[in-house]
TORKE-734427 format. One line per 3 residues: their letters; for each residue z, x, y of N, C-alpha, C, O. Coordinates in steps of 0.001 Angstrom, whole numbers, plus 500000, padded with zeros to 6 digits. Example, Ala and Ser with C-alpha at 12.3 -4.5 7.8 and 13.67 -1.06 7.14 Angstrom:
// TORKE-734427
AS) 507800/513190/494310/507800/512300/495500/507800/513200/496700/508465/514236/496681 ~ 507080/512850/497750/507140/513670/498940/507870/512900/500030/508039/513409/501138
END
This chain:
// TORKE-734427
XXX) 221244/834966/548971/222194/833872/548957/222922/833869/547608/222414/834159/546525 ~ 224071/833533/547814/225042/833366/546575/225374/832002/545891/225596/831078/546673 ~ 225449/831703/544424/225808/831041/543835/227088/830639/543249/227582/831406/542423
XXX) 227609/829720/543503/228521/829768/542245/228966/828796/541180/229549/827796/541599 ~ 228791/828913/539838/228731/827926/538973/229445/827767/537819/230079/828745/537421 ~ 229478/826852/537257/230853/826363/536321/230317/826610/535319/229260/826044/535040
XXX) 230933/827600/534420/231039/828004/532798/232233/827567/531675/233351/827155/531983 ~ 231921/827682/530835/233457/827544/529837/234042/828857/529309/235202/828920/528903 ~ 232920/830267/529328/233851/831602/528838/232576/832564/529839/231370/832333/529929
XXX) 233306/833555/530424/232562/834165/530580/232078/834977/529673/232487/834623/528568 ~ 231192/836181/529598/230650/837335/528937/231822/838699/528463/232466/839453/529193 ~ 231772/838635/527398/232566/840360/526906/232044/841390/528156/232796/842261/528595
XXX) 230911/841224/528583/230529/841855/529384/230865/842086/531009/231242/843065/531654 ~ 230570/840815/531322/231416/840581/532609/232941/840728/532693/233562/841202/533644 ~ 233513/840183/531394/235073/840226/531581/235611/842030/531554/236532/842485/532233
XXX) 234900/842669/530758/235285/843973/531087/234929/844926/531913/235302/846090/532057 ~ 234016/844145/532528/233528/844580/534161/234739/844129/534842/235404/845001/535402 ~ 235044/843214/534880/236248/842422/535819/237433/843303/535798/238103/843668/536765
XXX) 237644/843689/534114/238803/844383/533949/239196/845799/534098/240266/846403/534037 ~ 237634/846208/534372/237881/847528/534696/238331/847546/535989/239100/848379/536471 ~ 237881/846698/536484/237537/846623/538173/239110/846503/538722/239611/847310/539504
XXX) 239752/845406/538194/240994/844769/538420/242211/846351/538206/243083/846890/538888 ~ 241635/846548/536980/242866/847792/536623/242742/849317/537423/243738/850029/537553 ~ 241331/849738/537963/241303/850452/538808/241953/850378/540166/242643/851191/540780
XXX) 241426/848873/540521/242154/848499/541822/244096/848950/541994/244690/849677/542790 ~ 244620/848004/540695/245697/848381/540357/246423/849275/540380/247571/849187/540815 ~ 245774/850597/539798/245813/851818/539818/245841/852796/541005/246537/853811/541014
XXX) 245035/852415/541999/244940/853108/542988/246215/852514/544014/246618/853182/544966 ~ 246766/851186/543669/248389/851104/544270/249191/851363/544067/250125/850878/544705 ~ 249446/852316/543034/250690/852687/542291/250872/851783/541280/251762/852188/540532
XXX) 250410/850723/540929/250872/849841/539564/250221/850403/538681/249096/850902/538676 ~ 251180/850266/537748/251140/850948/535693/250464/849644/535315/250914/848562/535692 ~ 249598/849736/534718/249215/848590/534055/248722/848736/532417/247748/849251/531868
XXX) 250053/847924/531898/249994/848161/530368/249638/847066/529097/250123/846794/527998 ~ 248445/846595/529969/247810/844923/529258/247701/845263/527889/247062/846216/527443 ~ 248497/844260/527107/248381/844670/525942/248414/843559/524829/249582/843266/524574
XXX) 247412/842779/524013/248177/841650/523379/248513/842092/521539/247992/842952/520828 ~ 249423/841234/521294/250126/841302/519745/250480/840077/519303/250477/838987/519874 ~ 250730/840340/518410/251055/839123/517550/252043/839147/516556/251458/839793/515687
XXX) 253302/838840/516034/253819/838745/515439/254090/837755/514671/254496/836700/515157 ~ 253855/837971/512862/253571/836855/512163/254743/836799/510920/255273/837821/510484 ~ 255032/835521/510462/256573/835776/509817/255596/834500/508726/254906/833482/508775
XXX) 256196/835511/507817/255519/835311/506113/256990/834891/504949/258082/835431/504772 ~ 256279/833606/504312/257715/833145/503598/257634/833897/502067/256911/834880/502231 ~ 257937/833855/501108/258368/834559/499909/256900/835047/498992/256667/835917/498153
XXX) 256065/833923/499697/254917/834606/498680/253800/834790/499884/252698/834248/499800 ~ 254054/835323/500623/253697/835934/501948/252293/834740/502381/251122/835107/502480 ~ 252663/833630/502540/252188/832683/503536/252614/832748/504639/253784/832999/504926
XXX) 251614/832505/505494/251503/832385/507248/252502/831102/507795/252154/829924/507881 ~ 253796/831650/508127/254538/830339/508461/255038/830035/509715/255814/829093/509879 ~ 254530/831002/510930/254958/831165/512082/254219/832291/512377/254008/833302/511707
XXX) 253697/831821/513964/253190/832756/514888/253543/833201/516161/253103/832320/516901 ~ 253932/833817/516661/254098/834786/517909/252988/835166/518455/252718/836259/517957 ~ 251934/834767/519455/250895/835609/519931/251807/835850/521604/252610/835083/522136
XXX) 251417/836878/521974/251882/837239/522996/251007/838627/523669/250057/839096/523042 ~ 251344/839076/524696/250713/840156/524996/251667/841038/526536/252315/840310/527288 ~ 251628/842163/526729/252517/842759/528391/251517/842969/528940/250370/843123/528519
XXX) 252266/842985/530654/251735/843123/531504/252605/843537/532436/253616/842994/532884 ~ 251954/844841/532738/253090/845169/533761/254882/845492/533017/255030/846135/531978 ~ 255750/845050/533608/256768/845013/533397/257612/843745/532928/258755/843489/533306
XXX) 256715/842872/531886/256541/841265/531775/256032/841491/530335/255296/842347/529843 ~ 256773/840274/529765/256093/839944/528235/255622/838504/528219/256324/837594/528660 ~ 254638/838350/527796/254188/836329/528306/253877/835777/526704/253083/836275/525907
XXX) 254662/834724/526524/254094/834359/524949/253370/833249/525115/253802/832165/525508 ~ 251981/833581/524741/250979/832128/524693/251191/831237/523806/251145/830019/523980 ~ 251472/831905/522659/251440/830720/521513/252928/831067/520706/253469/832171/520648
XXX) 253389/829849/520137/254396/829722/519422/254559/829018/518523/255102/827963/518850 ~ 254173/829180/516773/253910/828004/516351/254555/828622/514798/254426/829715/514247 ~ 255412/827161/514349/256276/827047/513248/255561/826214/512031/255935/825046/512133
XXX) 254690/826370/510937/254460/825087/510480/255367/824531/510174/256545/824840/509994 ~ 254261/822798/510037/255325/821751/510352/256650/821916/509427/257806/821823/509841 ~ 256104/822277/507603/257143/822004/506946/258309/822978/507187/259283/822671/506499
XXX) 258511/824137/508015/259316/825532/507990/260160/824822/509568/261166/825401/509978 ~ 259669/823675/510257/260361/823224/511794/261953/823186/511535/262612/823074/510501 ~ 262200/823285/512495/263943/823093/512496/265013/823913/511549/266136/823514/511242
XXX) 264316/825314/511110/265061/826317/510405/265436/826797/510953/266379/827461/510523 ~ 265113/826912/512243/265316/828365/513278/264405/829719/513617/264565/830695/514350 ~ 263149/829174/512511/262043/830232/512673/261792/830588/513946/261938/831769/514261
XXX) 261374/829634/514893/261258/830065/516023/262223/830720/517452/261851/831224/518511 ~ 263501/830451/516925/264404/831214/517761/264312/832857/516944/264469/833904/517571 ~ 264035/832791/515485/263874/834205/514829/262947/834990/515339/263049/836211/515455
XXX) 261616/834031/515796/260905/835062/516478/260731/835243/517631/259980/836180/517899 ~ 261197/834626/518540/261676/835181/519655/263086/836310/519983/263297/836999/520982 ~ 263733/836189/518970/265331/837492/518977/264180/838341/518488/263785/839088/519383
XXX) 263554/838458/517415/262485/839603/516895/261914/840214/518514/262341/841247/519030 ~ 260713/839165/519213/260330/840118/520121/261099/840870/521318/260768/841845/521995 ~ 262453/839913/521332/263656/840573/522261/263866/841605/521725/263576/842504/522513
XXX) 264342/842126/520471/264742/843139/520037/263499/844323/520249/263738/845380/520834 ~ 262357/844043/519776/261204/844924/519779/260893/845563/521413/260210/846574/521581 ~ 261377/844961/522290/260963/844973/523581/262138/845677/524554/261940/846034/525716
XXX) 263523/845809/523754/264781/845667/524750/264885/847401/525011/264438/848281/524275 ~ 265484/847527/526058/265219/849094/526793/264011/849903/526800/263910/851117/526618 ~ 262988/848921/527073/261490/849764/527128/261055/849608/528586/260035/850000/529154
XXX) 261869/849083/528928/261237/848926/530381/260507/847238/531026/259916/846944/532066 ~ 260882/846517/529925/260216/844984/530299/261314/844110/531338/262456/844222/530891 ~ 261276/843479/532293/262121/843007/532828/262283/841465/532352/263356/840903/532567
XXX) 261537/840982/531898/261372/839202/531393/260799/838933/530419/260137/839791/529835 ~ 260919/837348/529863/259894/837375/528523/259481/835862/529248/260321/834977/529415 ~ 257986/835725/529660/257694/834862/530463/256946/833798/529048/256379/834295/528075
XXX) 257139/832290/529273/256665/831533/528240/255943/829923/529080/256295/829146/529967 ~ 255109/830041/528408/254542/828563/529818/254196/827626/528803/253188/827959/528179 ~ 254665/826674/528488/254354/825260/527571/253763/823954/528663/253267/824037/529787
XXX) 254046/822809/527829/253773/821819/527868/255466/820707/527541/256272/820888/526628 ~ 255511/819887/528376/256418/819310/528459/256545/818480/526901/257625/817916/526727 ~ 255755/818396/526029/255700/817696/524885/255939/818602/524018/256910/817974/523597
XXX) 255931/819478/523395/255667/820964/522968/257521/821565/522181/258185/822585/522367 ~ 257689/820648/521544/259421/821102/521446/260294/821047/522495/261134/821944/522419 ~ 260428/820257/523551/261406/820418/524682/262907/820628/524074/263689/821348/524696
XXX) 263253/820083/523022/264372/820666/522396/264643/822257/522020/265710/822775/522348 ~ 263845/822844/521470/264076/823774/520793/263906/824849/522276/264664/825812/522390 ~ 262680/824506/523511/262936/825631/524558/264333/825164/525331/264806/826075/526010
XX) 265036/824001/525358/266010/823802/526291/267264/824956/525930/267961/825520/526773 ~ 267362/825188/523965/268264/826000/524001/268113/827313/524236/269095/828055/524253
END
């Protein structure tokens, strides 16, 4: 008989069981699968951490998880800088989108433009 039960992370172990599993599957349909995560970090004059880019591909897709300006650097444009940055890094490689999933509280100004 089978179980099934509620965790908060699975295992390094299990997850790369999963992932082998998932990307073989993948594989054997013809999908490229090019999971990959990065981060791009933008440093002010005396190379402090003033903005982050975490992101990672998939497939033919770029997804940015995190996007974050500190507070005092907000409203410079850092964050449209690093998004033209990963456009540029990404453009004629073969990505079709740059997928981004927030929260309705989360700068709604700055994603509307």
């Amino acid at each position: 008989m089978v179980k099934i039960i509620s965790i908060d992370k699975i295992s390094k172990e299990i997850d790369d069981k999963m992932q082998k599993s998932l990307t073989a599957y993948e594989a054997s349909q013809g999908i490229v699968v090019n999971y990959k995560c990065f981060t791009l970090l933008m440093l002010d004059e005396q190379d402090e951490a003033i903005g982050v880019l975490n992101a990672y591909t998939a497939y033919a897709e770029i997804y940015i998880e995190d996007l974050w300006i500190d507070s005092p650097h907000r409203g410079k444009g850092y964050g449209t800088q690093l998004i033209h940055d990963l456009e540029q890094r990404f453009k004629n490689k073969g990505f079709n989108n740059i997928n981004l999933v927030t929260g309705e509280v989360y700068a709604p100004g700055f994603y509307q433009k």
